[in-house]
C-alpha positions as CSV (number, residue, x, y, z in Angstrom):
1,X,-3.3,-44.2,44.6
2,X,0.7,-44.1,46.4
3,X,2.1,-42.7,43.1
4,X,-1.0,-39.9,43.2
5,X,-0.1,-39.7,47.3
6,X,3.7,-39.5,46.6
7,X,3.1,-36.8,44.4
8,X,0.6,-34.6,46.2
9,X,3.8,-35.0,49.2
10,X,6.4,-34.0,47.0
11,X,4.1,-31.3,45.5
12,X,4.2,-29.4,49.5
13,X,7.3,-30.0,49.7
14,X,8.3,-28.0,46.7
15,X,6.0,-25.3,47.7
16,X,7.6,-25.3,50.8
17,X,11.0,-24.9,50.0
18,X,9.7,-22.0,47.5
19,X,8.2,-20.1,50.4
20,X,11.5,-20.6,53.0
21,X,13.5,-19.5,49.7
22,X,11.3,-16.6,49.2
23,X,11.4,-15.2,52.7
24,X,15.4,-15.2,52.4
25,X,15.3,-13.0,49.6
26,X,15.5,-9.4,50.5
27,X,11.8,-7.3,50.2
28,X,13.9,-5.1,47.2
29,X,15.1,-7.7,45.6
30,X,11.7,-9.5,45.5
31,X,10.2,-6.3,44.6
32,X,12.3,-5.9,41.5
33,X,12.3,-9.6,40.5
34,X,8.4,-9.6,40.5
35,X,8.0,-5.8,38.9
36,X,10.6,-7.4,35.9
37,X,8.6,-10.1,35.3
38,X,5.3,-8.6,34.9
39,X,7.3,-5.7,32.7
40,X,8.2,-8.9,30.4
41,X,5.0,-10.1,30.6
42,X,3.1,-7.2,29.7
43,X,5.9,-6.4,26.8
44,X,5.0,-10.1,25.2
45,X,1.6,-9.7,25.4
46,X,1.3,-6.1,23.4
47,X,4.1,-7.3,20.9
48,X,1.5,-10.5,20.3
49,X,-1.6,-7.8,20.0
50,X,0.2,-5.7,18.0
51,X,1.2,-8.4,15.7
52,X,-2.6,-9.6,15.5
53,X,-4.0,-6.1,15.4
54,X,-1.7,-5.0,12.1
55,X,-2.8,-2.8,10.0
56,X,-3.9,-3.7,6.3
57,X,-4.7,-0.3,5.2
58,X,-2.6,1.2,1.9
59,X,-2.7,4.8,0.9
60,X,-2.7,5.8,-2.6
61,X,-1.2,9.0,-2.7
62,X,0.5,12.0,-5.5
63,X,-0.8,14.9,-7.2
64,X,-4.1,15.0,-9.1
65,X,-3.9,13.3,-13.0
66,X,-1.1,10.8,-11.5
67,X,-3.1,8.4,-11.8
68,X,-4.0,7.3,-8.9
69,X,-7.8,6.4,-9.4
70,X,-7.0,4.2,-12.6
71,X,-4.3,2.1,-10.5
72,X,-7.4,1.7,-8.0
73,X,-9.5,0.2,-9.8
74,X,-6.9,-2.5,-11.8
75,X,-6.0,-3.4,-9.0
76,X,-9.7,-4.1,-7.5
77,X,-11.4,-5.4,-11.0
78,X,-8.7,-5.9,-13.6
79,X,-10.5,-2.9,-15.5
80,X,-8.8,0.9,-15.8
81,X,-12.8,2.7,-15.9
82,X,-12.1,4.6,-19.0
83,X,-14.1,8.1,-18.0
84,X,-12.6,8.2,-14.1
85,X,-12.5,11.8,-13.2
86,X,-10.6,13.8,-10.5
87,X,-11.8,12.4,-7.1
88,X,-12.9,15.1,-4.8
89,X,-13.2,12.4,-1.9
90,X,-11.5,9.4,-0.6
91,X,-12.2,6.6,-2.6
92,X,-11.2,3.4,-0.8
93,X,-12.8,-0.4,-0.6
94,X,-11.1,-3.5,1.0
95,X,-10.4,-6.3,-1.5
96,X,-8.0,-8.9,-2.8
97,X,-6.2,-8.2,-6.1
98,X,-8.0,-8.8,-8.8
99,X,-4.5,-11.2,-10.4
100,X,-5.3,-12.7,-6.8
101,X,-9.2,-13.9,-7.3
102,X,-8.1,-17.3,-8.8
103,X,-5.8,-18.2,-6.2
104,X,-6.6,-21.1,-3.7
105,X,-6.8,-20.6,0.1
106,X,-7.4,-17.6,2.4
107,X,-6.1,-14.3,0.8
108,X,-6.3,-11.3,3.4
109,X,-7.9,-8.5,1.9
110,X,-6.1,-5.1,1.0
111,X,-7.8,-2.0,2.8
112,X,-6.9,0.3,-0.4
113,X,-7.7,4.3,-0.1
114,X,-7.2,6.7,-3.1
115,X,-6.8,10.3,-1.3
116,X,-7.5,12.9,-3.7
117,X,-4.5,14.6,-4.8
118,X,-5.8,18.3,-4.8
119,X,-3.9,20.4,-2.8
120,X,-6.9,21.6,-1.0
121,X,-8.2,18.2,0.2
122,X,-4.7,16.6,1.0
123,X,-5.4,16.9,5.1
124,X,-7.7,14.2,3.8
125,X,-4.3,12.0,3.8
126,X,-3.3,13.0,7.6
127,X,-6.6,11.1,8.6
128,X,-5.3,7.7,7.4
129,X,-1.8,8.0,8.0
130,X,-2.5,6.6,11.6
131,X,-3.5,3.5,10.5
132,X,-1.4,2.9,7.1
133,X,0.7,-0.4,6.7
134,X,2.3,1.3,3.6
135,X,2.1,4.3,1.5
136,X,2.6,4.2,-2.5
137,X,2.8,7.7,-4.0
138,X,1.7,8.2,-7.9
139,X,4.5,10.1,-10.2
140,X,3.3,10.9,-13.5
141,X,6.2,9.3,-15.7
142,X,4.2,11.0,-18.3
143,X,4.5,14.7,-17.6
144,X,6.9,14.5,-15.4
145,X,8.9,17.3,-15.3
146,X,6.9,20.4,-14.8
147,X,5.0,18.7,-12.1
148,X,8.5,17.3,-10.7
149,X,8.7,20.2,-8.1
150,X,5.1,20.3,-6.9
151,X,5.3,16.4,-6.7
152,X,8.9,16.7,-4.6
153,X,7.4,18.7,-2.0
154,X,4.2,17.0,-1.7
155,X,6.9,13.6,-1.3
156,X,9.1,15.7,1.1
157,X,5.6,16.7,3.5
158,X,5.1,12.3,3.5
159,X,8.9,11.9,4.5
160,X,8.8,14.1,7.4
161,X,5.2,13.3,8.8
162,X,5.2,12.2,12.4
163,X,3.4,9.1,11.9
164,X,5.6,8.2,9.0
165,X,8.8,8.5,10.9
166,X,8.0,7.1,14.0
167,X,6.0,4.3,12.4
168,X,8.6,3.7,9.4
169,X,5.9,3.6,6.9
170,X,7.2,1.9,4.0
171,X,6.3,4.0,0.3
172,X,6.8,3.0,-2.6
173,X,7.3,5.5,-6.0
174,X,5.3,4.5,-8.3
175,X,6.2,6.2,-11.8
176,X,2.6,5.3,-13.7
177,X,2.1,5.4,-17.2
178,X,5.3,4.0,-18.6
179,X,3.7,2.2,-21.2
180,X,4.2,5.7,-22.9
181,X,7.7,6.0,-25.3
182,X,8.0,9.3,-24.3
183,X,7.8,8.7,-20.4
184,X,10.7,9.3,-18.2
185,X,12.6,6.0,-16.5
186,X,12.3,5.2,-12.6
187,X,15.7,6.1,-12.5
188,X,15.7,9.3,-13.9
189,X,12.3,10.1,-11.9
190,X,14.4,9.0,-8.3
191,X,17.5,11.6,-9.2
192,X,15.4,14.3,-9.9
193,X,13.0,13.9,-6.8
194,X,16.3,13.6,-4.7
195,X,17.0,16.9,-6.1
196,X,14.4,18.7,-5.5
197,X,13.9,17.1,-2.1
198,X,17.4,18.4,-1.6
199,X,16.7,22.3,-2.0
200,X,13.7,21.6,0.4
201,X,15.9,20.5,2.8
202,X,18.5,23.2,2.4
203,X,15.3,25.8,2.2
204,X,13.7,24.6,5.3
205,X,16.4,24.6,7.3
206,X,17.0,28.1,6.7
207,X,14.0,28.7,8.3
208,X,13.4,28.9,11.8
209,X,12.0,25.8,13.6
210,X,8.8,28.1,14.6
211,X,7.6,28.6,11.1
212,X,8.1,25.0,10.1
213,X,5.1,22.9,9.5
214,X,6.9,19.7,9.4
215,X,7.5,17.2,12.5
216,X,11.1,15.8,11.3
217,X,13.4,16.5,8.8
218,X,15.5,13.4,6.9
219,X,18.9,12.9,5.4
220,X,21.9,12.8,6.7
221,X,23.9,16.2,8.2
222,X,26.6,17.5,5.5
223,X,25.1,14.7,2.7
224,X,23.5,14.9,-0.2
225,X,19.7,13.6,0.0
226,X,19.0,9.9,-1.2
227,X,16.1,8.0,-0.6
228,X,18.2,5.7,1.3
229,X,18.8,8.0,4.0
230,X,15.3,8.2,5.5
231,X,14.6,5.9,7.8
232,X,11.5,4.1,6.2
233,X,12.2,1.9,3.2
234,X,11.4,3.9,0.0
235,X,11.1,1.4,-2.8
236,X,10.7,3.1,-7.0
237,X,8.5,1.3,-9.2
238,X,7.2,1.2,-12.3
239,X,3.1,1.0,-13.6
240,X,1.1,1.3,-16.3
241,X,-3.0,1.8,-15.1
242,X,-3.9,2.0,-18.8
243,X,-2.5,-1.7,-19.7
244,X,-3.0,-3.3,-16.1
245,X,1.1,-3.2,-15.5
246,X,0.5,-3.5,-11.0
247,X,2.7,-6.5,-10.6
248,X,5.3,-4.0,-8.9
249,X,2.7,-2.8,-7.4
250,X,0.8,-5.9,-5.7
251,X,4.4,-7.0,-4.3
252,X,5.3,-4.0,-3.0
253,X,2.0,-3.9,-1.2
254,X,2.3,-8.1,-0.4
255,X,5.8,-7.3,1.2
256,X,3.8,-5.7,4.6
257,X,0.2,-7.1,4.0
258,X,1.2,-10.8,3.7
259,X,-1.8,-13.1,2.3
């Protein structure tokens, strides 16, 4: 009972001597102490929410015939659905991998969406955008290159999105069907979308800022465009939807989704 009194004294006097030093500090001083405090505070507690609140939603994105649809569905069941046709709407589902249903222990699920790459439904994509974690956009490796321009600029509209800049969505290129002798090499793919990326820059700019669609514009002033210039990580991969080749794929996505 003395150690619980001795320490209910010492207790006031601490409090005390808090109070007498409090009332020496000026009113502005206190003001700003207290106001940078609950800043900090308040700056914790949202980076803690955010981190809790992160998004697990991936957007599978590219012109129609990439692909796109037969990557879904390997990655959900293992199984390319011979007989997929051109998907008019969004076809999405939240999942782990199917190279993942064997594993032991929690797995977080992958909030997957395959936007229809139709020029016509693309706004589709600026409704998810908001929420994406990542972005992987579907080349055809295939037929490359007289899609390579229509691709490019589809790519380029992506790049400069608002939510994609401020956000610094990662995306990964995807060059699909490269189980094909005759398909072109991620490397070769990557040059020629720099390219043509280029002349949209040097295009765009030309015109003025009032009839310009886009929110930002990458690269780097007096450069020539690389991926590495813009200011989200753009990773180039290759798949195969046909033969179940997603491993680049499913760690690409497991980089920013973490199981």
């Amino acid at each position: 009972m003395e150690n619980l009194e001795d320490l209910k004294i010492l207790a006031e006097q601490w409090f005390h001597q808090g109070i007498e030093y409090l009332q020496k500090i000026p009113p502005t001083q206190l003001y700003v102490a207290i106001g940078v405090m609950l800043v900090t505070i308040i700056f914790i507690l949202s980076i803690r929410l955010v981190r809790r609140t992160r998004s697990n939603t991936v957007l599978l994105s590219g012109l129609s015939g990439s692909g796109k649809t037969v990557l879904f569905y390997q990655l959900r069941d293992g199984s390319s659905h011979q007989g997929t046709v051109t998907s008019m709407e969004p076809n999405e589902g939240t999942f782990v991998f199917h190279t993942e249903n064997t594993k032991k222990g929690k797995i977080k699920p992958v909030h997957l969406v395959d936007v229809p790459g139709h020029s016509r439904l693309r706004p589709k994509l600026e409704e998810f955008l908001p929420q994406a974690a990542a972005i992987v956009f579907v080349v055809d490796a295939l037929e490359f290159l007289p899609n390579c321009r229509a691709a490019s600029e589809y790519l380029y509209d992506i790049l400069t999105n608002a939510n994609v800049v401020k956000n610094k969505i990662p995306v990964l290129l995807c060059c699909n069907k490269t189980d094909k002798l005759t398909a072109h090499t991620k490397e070769f793919i990557r040059k020629q979308m720099e390219k043509e990326i280029e002349k949209l820059r040097v295009s765009r700019s030309a015109v003025s800022t009032a009839d310009i669609a886009n929110d930002f514009t990458i690269g780097i002033e007096g450069e020539v465009f690389s991926f590495s210039h813009c200011c989200n990580k753009v990773t180039v991969a290759e798949a195969s939807g046909l033969t179940g080749e997603t491993v680049q794929i499913e760690d690409f996505i497991r980089e920013y989704i973490k199981p």
